[in-house]
N, C-alpha and C positions, 0 to 999 in steps of 0.2 A: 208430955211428949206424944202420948198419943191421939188427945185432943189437935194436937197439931199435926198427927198424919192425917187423921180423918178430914182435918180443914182442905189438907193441902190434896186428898182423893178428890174431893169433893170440889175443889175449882179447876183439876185435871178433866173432871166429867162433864163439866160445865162445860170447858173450853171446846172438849169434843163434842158437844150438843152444837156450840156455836160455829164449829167448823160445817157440821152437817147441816148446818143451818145454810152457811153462804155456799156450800156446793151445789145445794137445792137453788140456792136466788141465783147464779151463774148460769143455771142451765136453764133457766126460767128465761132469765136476761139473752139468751142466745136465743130461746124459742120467740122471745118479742121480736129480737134481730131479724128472725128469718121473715116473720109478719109486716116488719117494719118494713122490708127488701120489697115484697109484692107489693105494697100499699105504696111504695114510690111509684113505681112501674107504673102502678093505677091512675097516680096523681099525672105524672110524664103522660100518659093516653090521654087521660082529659083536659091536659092545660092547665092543670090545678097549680098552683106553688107551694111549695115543701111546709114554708112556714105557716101554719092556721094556727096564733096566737087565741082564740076565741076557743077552738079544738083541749089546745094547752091544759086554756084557763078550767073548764071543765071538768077534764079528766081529775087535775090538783083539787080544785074542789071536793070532789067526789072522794079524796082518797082521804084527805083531811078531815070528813067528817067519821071514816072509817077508824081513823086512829084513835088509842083512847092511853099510849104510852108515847109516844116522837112529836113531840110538841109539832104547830104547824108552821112555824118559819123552819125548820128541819124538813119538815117531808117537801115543804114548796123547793129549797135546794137542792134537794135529793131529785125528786123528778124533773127538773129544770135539767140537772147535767143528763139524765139518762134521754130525756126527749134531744137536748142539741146531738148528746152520741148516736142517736137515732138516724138525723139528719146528716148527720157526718155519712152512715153508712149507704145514707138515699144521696152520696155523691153531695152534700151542700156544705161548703167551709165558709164559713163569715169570717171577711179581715175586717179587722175593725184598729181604727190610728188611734194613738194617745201623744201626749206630750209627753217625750221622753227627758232623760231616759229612764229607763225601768226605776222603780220603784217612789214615781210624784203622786200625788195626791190626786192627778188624773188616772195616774197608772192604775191607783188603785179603785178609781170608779169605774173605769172599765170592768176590772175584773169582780167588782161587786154586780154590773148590771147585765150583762152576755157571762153564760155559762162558759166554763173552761173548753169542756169538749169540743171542740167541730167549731172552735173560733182561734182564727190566727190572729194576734196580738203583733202589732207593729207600731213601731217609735217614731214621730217626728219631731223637726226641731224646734214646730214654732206652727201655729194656729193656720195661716196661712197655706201651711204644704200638706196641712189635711184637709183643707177645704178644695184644695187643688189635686191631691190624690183621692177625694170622691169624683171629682169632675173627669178626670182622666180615668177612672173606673180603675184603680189602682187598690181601693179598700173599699168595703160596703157603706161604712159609717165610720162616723171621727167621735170622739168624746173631747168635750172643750168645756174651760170654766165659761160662765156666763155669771156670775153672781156670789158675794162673798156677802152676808149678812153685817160683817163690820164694815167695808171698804167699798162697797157700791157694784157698781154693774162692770164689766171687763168689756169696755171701749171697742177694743181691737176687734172681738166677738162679735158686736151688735154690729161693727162695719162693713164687717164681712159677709152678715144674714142677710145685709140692704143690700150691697151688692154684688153676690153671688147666688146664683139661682140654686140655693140648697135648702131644703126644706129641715126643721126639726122636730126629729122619729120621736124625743120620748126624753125624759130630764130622771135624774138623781141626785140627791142631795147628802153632804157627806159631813160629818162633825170635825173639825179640824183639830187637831190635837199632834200639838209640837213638845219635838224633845230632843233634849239634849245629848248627843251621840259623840262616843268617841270609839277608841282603843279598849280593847278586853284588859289590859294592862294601866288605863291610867285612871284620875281622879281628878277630883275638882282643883285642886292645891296644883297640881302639874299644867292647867288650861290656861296659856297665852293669847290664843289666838281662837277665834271663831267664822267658822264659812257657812254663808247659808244665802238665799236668795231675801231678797230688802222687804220684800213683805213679812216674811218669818223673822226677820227681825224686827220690825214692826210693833208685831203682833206678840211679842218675847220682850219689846224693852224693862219694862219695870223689873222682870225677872234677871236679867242681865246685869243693870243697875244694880242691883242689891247684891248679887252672885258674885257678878266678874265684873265689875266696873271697869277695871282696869284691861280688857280682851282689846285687842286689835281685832275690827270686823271686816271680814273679805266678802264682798259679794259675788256670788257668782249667777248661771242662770237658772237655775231651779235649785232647791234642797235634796233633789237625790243627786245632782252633781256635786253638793258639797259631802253628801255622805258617800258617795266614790270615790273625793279627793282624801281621803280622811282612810279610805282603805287601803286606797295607792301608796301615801304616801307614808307611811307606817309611823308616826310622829304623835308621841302622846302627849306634845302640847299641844293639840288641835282637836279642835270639837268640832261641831256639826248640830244644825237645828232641820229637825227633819221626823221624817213618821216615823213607827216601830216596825211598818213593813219595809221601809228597806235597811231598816238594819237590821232586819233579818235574813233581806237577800247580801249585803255583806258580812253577815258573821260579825257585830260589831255588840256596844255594848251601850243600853241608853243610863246614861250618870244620874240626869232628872228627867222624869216623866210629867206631861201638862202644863208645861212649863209658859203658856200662854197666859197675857195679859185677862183676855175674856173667857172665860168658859163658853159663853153663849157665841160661838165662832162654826158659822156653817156656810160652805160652799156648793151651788148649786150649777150641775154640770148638766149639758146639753149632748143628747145623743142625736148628731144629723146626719143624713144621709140625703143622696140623688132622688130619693124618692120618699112619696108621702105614707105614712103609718095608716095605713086603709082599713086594718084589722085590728082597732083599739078596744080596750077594754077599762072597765072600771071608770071613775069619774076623769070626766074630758077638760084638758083645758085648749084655746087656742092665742096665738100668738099674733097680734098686726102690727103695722106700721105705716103710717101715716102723714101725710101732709095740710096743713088747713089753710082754706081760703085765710087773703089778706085782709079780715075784715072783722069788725070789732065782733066778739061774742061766736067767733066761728067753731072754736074749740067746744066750749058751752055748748052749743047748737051739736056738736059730734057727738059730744058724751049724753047728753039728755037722750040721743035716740036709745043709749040702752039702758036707760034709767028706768025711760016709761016702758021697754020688753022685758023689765025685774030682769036683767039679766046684771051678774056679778061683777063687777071690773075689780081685779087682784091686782093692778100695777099700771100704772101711766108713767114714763120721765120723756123726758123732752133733749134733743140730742141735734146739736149743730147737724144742719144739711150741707153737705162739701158741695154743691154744683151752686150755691152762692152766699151772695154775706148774707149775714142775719135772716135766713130762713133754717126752720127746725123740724127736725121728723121726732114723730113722739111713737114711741114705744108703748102698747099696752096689752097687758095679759086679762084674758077674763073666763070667764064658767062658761063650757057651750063648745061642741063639734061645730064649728063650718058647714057641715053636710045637714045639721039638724034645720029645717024648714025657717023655724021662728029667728034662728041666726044669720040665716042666707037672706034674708027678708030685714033684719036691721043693718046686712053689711050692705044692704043695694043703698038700705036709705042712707048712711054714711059716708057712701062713694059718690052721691050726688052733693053732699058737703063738704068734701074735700079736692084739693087737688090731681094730689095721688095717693095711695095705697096699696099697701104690698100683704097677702097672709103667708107668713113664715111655719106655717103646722098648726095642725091640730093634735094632739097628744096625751096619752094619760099623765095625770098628776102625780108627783110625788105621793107615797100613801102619809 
């Protein structure tokens, strides 16, 4: 017994250590605040803008090698949200659109790639009305899929990069992992019926098959609409295929976890905005699109020019052109800023091999 009073003093004094601890970092944090306040003011006199991602990278550097206990994907999030709260107080709030509603697998790259602080999170219904609330200066940036590792490139996206003047700031890539949601009350034995959007079903058959063969499938438009309809409508024979983050934002219960066909299942999302990422970091990539002369070996002739500048090409497809029949704009991603000399210099020679061409960004990689 009294081994376990002395335990139990002894994590009382601890806690008060760690108390004295964050009143010290609070008042720390208010004195950055008050630096933070001039240093806008500074930024507003010279023209500067808030964000100096280059600034950022730096500082996290520097602190990361200071650490020798908070692993550093911890201190990079850690200082990520105190520099957006930063901005917040020099007056800067980024709205940034997702495909709602709350809790899709867009939802959730947003809030993996913008810090929480001093960013408003706002829902659309559909790829279109975020490319349209950038243009109308409505939100700073959209998060949109571009690319599912099992199911190819997202169509609707690439049609919208050719023909809307929006550049893309920066990509994320996210491991897709579905599951099976229902009622805190029910079980596999009770599941008639399953709602989820047709790709999660998809990507779920085999597991379904084997499981519920016998489920009635409802589709609806996303998988957190099915895990809303599933909270609404209070019925434990209905399940839901969908993330664990939003059955977390409905209080719900996941019956099977990973319940997808591939493991190997990742989607790769595009952060655009009205304007171009001028202050990039870490390894570059860039994004064109193109048109080739009608003429035998013209494509050949486009790609050779960055064969012989050793430059990388990560991705080519080829993509109906709507202004007429059988002409095709090809999509290709490769290693190299736009602004870098050696690239500006194989995109002239290219642009006298083709038609037209359009560059949709220049932007950090995926790490």
């Amino acid at each position: 017994m009294n081994e376990d009073n002395n335990l139990r003093e002894e994590l009382r004094g601890l806690r008060e250590k760690i108390n004295d601890i964050d009143d010290k970092l609070i008042e720390l944090l208010n004195q950055r605040g008050n630096i933070v306040i001039r240093i806008g003011n500074l930024k507003e006199k010279l023209n500067l803008k808030v964000y100096q991602p280059q600034r950022e990278k730096e500082v996290i550097d520097r602190l990361k090698a200071k650490s020798n206990v908070i692993e550093d994907i911890s201190i990079e999030a850690i200082w990520k949200e105190i520099m957006s709260a930063s901005k917040l107080i020099q007056g800067s709030i980024t709205k940034t659109g997702f495909l709602g509603p709350i809790g899709t697998f867009t939802h959730q790259a947003a809030l993996d790639y913008f810090p929480k602080a001093g960013t408003e999170f706002i829902t659309f219904n559909n790829t279109l009305e975020i490319f349209e609330g950038i243009e109308k200066g409505i939100i700073d940036f959209g998060v949109i899929p571009i690319e599912n590792s099992l199911q190819g490139t997202v169509r609707e996206t690439l049609d919208l990069l050719i023909e809307k003047n929006i550049f893309i700031y920066g990509e994320i890539e996210l491991r897709i992992i579905q599951n099976l949601i229902t009622l805190k009350t029910s079980d596999l034995s009770k599941i008639n019926t399953i709602i989820s959007h047709p790709q999660a079903f998809a990507q779920a058959r085999k597991w379904i098959n084997t499981n519920l063969p016998n489920a009635n499938l409802i589709n609806v438009n996303s998988t957190a609409e099915a895990v809303q309809q599933i909270s609404d409508q209070k019925d434990e024979s209905l399940a839901a295929i969908g993330t664990s983050f939003s059955s977390e934002i409905y209080d719900l219960k996941i019956l099977s976890s990973n319940i997808e066909d591939n493991p190997i299942n990742f989607t790769r999302f595009l952060i655009i905005s009205k304007e171009e990422n001028e202050q990039k970091v870490g390894k570059i990539k860039t994004s064109i699109v193109f048109v080739t002369k009608h003429t035998p070996g013209a494509l050949y002739r486009a790609l050779k020019i960055f064969a012989d500048a050793n430059i990388n090409l990560l991705k080519i497809e080829s993509r109906p052109r709507r202004r007429g029949r059988w002409e095709y704009i090809f999509l290709m991603d490769f290693e190299g800023d736009k602004e870098d000399p050696q690239v500006k210099s194989v995109i002239k020679k290219m642009s006298d091999n083709v038609i037209w061409h359009k560059i949709l960004g220049s932007y950090p990689m995926v790490k």
